[in-house]
Every structure is written in structure tokens, then in C-alpha cells.
N, C-alpha and C positions, 0 to 999 in steps of 0.2 A: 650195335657194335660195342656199346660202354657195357652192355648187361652182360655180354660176352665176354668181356676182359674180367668186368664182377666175379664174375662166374669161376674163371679160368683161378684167380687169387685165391677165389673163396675153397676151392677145390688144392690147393699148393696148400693151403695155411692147414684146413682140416688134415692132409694128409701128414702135415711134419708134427701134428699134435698127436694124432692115432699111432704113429711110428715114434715118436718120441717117450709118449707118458709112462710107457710101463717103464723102462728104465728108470727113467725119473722118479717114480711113485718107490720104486723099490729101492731106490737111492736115500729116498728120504723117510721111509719107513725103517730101514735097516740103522739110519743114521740117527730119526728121534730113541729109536729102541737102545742105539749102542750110549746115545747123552743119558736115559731115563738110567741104567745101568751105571754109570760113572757116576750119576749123583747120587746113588743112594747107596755106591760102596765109596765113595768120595778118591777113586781115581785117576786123575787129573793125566794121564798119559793120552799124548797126541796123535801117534802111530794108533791105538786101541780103536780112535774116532775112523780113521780114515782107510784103514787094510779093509776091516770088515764090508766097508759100503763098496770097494772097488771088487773085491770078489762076489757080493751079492751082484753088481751090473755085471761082471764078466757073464757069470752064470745067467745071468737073466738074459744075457743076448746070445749066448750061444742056443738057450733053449726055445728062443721065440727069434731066434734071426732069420730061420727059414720064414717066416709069415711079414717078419720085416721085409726079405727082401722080395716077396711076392707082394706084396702091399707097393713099393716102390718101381714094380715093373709097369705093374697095373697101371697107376700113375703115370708112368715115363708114355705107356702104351697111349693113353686119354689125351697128352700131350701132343704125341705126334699127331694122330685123329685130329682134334682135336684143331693143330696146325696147319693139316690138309685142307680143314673146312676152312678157317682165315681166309689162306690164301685163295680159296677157291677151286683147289683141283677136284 
């Protein structure tokens, strides 16, 4: 029963990391890229940091959301399975 519950979290955490990272990675690759650029034309504008990286995640989830939310089905699916067996039916 604990290996099962193990299991059940380990299986939640992996999926919100695999659904999560590409947003994040392209968040913060667009973001060191947009700093490497302001320091070395010495730009100090606040908007310049922050548009760019919201439009690189807009983009990044419209192009991979279909797989996000087939990724999150699958999951939700494993869940109930998953539930069925806890309880026993």
C-alpha cells in the first residue's frame, strides 16, 4: 500500500515536471539571452526584460499544448485506473 501511494506521487511529480520544463526552459533561455543583450548595449529598460519572455511562453504553449494536454489526459487516465485498483473494484 505505501509503494502504491510511492508510486502514485512519483508518477504526479514526474508529470508536472515533463509538462512544465519546456515552458520554463524557454522562459529562461529567452530571458538569459534578453539580460546577455542589455548588458552589453547597457539598456537598462524593464518592459525589454519581460514582453519578450511572455511572448516566447505564449508561443511555446500554443505550439506544444496539444502534447501538454494529451500528456495530462494520460495522467488524469492512470489516475482513475489507477483509483479503481485502491479501491478495489
Amino acid at each position: 500500500m505505501e509503494q502504491y501511494l510511492l508510486d502514485v506521487a512519483r508518477d504526479a511529480l514526474l508529470t508536472v515536471i515533463k509538462v512544465a520544463s519546456p515552458v520554463l526552459l524557454i522562459g529562461l533561455l529567452v530571458g538569459l539571452i534578453v539580460s546577455i543583450f542589455q548588458a552589453t548595449t547597457q539598456i537598462n529598460e524593464q518592459s525589454l526584460h519581460f514582453v519578450p519572455k511572455i511572448i516566447a511562453m505564449i508561443v511555446t504553449l500554443l505550439l506544444l499544448g496539444s502534447w501538454i494536454l494529451t500528456t495530462m489526459k494520460e495522467f488524469t487516465l492512470r489516475m482513475y485506473e489507477n483509483m479503481l485498483r485502491f479501491i478495489g473494484l
